[in-house]
C-alpha positions in Angstrom: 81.2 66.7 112.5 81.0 70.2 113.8 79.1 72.0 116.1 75.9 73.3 114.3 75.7 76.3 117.0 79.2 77.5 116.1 78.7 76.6 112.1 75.7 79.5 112.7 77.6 81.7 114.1 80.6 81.7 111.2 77.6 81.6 108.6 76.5 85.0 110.1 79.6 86.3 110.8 80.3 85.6 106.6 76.8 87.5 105.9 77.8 90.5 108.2 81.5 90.8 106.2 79.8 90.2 102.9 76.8 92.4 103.3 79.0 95.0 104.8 81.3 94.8 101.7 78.0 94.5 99.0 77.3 98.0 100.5 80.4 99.4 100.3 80.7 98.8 96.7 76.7 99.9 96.1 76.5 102.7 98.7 80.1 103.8 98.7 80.4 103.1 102.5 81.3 100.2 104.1 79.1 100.1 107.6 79.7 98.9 110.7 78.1 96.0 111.8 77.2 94.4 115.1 75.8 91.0 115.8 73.9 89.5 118.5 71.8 86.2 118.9 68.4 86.2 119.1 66.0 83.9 120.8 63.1 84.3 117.6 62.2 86.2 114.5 61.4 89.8 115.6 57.9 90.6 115.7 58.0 93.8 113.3 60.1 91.5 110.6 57.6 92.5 107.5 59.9 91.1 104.6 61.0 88.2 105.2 63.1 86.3 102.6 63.8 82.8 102.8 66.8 81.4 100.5 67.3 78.0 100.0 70.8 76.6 98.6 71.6 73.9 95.9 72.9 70.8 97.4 72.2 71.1 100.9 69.1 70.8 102.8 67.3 73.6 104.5 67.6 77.7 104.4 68.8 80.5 105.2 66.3 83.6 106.0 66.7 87.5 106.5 63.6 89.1 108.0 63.8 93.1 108.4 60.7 95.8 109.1 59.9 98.0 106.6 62.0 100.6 108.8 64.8 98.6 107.8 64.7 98.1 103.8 63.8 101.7 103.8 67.0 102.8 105.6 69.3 100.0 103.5 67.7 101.3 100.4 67.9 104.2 100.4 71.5 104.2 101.1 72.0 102.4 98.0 70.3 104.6 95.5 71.1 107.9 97.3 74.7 106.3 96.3 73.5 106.2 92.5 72.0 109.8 92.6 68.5 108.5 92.8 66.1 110.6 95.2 63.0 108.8 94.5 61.4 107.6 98.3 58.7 105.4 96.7 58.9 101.9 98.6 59.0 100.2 95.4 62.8 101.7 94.5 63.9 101.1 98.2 62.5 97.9 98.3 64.6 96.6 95.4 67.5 98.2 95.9 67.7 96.2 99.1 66.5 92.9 98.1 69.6 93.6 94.8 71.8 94.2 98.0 70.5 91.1 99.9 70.7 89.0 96.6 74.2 89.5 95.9 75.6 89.3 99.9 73.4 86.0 99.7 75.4 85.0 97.0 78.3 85.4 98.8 77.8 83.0 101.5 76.5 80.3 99.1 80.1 80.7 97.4 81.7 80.2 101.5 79.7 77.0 101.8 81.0 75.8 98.8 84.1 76.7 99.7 83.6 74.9 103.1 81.9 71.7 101.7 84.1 71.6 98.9 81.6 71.5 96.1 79.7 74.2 94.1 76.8 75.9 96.3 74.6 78.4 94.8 71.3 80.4 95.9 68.2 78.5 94.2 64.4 80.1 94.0 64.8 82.6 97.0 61.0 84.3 97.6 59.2 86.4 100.0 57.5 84.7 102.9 54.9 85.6 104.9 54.4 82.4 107.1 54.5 83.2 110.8 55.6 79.8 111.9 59.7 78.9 110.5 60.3 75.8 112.6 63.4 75.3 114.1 65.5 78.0 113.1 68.5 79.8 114.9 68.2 83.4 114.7 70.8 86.5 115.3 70.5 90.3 114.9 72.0 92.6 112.5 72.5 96.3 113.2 73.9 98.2 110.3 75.3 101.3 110.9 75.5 103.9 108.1 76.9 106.9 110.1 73.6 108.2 112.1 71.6 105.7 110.2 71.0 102.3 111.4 68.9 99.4 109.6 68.4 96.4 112.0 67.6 93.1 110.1 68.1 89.4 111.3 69.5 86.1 110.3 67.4 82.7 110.7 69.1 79.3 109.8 67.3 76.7 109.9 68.6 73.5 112.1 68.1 71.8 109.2 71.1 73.3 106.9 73.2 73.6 110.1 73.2 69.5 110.8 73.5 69.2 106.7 76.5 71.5 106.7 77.8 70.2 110.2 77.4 66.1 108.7 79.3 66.8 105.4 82.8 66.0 104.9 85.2 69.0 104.9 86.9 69.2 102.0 91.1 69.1 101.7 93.0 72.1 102.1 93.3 73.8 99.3 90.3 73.2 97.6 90.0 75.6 94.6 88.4 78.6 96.0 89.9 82.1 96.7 88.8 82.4 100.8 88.2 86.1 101.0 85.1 87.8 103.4 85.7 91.0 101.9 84.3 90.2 98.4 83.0 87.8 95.9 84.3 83.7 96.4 84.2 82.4 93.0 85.5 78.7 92.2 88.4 78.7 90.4 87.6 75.4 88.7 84.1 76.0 88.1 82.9 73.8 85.1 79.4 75.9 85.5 81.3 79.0 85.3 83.2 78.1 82.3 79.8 77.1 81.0 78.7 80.6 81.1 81.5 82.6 79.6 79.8 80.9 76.2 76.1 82.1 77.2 75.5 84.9 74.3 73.9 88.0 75.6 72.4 90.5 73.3 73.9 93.9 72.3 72.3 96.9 71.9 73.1 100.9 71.1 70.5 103.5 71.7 71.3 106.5 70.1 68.4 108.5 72.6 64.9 108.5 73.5 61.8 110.3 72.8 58.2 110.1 74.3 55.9 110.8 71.9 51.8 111.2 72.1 50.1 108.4 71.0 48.4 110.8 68.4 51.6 111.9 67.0 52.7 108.0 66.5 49.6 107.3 64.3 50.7 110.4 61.9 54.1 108.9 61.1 54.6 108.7 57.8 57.8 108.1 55.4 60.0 110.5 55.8 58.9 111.7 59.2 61.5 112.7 61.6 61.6 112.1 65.7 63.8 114.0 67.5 65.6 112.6 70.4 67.0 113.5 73.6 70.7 113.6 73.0 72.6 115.5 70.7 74.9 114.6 68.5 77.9 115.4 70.3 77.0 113.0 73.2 78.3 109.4 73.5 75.8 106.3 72.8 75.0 104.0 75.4 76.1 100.4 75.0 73.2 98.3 76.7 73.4 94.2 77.4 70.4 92.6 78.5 68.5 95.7 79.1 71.4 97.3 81.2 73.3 100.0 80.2 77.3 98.9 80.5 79.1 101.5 78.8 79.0 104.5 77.2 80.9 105.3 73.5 80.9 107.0 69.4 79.8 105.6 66.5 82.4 104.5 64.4 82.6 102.8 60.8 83.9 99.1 60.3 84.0 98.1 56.9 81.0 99.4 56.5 79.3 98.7 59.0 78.3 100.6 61.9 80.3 100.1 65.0 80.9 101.7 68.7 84.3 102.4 70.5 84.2 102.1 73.9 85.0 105.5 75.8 83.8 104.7 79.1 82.7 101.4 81.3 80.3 102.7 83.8 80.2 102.4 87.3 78.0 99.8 89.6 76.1 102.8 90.5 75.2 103.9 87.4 74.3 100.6 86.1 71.5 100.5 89.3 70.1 103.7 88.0 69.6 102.6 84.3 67.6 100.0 85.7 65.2 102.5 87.4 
């Protein structure tokens, strides 16, 4: 069994790395973080997101002030050329960010229990009392910009993860702070390589008054917003991917891929 005090402070230390590497790939900048314990939730913590994990008792929660989303936000869609300040954008750009660093540490537990852990029905909280829950401090450091948030665990995962049995060495999972942790033999993952996703091209898009809508007729014509000589935008489940020209394939219409777009981009499609 190990000590539940120091299984929280590796668990934090894995969320620091993993957020701080989330970022870099969102925000283009990796930050510096520093972490301290704390002896409670902080008292301006607003958001406060509690994520539970499959297979092991007990959660994991990240509270922040609305001072802090706004900061971590924003970083992340200034990084995608998005200006827009409405708390709505800066709010999910940071929850995306949380999400995926979140992710990150369910893989490590995995990888330290030595079976599949993922992040189950995570949601916003606004309960005052969290029970017995070890808390430390985040402070994020993007250059002159800082966004504080903290880390709760509850006692309850920390016995659960400190009573399992460790796996053998060499269990089959890539150990790496820096990035994702997938499973290498994953029967789940493999699982999903066969989920189908749907396909689409859009060849532009035009807004058009609701009066000019009811006078289409045959034969009408509705001009778009790109011209001919632009590429198409491949989308998959309602996110554009790619970017590419119409071709013909045995008669049939077709698209070549000319360019695979970047995290960033993809964010702002979804704006």
């Amino acid at each position: 069994m190990k000590d539940p005090t120091d299984l929280g402070q590796w668990l934090c230390e894995e969320f620091s790395s993993r957020l701080a590497a989330v970022f870099e790939t969102m925000a283009g900048e990796r930050p510096r973080i520093e972490i301290e314990q704390l002896p409670e939730m902080p008292a301006d913590a607003a958001l406060r997101w509690r994520q539970p994990f499959s297979g092991v008792a007990g959660a994991a929660w990240v509270a922040t002030s609305q001072a802090g989303w706004t900061t971590a936000g924003g970083q992340v869609l200034r990084a995608a050329g998005i200006e827009e300040t409405d708390a709505a954008s800066l709010k999910s750009a940071y929850l995306e960010t949380l999400s995926q660093a979140l992710s990150g540490i369910a893989a490590a537990m995995g990888g330290r229990l030595g079976r599949e852990v993922n992040c189950i029905a995570g949601e916003e909280s606004s309960s005052a009392s969290l029970g017995d829950t070890q808390w430390a401090a985040l402070k994020i450091q993007f250059g002159s910009a800082t966004a504080n948030i903290a880390m709760g665990l509850e006692t309850v995962l920390l016995t659960a993860m400190a009573g399992a049995p460790q796996p053998d060495a060499g269990f089959g999972r890539i150990p790496s702070a820096a990035g994702f942790t997938a499973p290498l033999n994953s029967k789940t993952f493999d699982l999903l390589l066969d989920v189908e996703l749907p396909v689409s091209v859009s060849f532009g898009r035009a807004q058009v008054a609701l009066k000019d809508v009811l006078k289409l007729t045959t034969g009408s014509i509705v001009e778009l917003n790109r011209s001919i000589h632009e590429p198409v935008e491949v989308i998959v489940n309602n996110c554009v991917i790619a970017r590419g020209e119409v071709v013909v394939v045995e008669g049939n219409f077709g698209v070549r891929i000319n360019q695979v777009i970047s995290r960033q981009e993809r964010l702002r499609t979804l704006n």
